[in-house]
C-alpha positions as CSV (number, residue, x, y, z in Angstrom):
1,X,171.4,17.2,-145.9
2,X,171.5,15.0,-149.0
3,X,170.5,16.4,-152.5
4,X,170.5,14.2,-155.3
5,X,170.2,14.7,-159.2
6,X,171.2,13.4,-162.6
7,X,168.1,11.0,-163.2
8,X,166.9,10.7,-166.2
9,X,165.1,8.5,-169.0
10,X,168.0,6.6,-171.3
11,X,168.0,4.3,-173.9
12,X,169.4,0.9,-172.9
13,X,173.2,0.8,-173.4
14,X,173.0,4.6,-172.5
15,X,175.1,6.0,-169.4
16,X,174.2,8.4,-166.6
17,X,176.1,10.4,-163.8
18,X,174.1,10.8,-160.7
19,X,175.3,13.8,-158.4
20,X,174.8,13.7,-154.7
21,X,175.7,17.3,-153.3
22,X,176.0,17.6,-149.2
23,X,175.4,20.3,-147.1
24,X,176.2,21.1,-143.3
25,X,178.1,18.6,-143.1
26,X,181.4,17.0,-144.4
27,X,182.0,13.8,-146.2
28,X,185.3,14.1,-145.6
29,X,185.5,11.5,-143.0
30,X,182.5,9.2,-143.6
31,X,181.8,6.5,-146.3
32,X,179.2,7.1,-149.3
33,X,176.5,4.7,-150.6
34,X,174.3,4.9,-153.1
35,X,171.0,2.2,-152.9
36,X,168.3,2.1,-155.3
37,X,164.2,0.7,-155.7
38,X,163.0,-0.4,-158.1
39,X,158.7,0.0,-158.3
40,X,157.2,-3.3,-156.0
41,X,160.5,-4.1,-154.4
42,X,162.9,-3.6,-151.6
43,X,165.3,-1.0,-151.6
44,X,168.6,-2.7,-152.4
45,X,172.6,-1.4,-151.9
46,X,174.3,-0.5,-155.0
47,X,177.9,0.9,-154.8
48,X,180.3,2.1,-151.5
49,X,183.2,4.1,-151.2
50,X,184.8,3.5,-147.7
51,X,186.7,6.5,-145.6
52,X,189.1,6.4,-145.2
53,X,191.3,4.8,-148.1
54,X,188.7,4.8,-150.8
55,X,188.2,1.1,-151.1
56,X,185.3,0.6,-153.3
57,X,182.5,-2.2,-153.1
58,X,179.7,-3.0,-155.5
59,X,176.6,-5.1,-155.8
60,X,177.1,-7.9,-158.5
61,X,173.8,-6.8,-160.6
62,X,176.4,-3.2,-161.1
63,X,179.9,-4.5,-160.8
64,X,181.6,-3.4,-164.2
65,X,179.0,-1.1,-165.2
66,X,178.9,1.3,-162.0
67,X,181.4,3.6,-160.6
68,X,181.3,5.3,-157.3
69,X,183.4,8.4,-156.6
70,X,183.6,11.7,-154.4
71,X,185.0,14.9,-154.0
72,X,186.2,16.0,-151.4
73,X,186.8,19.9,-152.6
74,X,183.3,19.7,-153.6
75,X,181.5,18.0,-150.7
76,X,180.1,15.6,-153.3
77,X,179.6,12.1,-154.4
78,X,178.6,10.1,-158.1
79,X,177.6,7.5,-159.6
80,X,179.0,7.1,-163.0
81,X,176.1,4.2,-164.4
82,X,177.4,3.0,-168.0
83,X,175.8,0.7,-170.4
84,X,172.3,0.6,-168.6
85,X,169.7,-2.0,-168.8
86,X,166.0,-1.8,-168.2
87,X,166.9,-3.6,-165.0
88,X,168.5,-0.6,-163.7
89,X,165.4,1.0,-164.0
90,X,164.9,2.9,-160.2
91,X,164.9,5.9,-157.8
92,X,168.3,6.0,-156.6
93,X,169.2,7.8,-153.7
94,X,172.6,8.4,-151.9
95,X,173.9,7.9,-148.4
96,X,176.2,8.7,-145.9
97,X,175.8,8.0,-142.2
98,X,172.5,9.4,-141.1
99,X,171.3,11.0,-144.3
100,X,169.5,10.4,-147.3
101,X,168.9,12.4,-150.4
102,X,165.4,12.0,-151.7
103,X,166.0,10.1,-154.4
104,X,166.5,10.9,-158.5
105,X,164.5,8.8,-160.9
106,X,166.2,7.0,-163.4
107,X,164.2,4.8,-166.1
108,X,166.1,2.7,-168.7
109,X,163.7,2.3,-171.7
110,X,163.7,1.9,-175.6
């Protein structure tokens, strides 16, 4: 399984890591997503890390702003989410092959 955390409400310009923790099994070999939806619309992709080699791909509303990672030792993935805007305003949850987490709120308000 998929457990997610690190939501929270932040002022815009703010940053935010997001934590994605697995469990049973191992990232070691598969690529990480994180997606996100926003209230009314569609859940939409975010950010990727590929596996192997790491290569990195990110939605244009995020590019510049987001940063996936992962570690390996720790079975874990991140979202590093610097200068947010209200836009960014959704549950975010993380992915890797069959399984989701269940989501962490984040909410980008003055």
């Amino acid at each position: 399984q998929l457990v997610d955390s690190g939501g929270d409400l932040v002022q815009p310009g703010g940053s935010l890591r997001l934590s994605c923790a697995a469990s049973g099994f191992s990232i070691r070999y598969l690529a990480v997503r994180w997606y996100r939806q926003a209230p009314g619309k569609e859940r939409e992709f975010v950010a990727e890390m590929q596996n192997p080699g790491g290569a990195t791909r990110y939605a244009d509303s995020v590019k510049g702003r987001f940063t996936i990672s992962r570690n390996f030792g720790e079975n874990a993935m991140y979202l590093q989410m610097n200068d947010l805007k209200t836009e960014d305003t959704a549950v975010y949850y993380c992915n890797s092959f069959r399984y989701w987490g269940q989501g962490t709120q984040v909410t980008v308000s003055a």
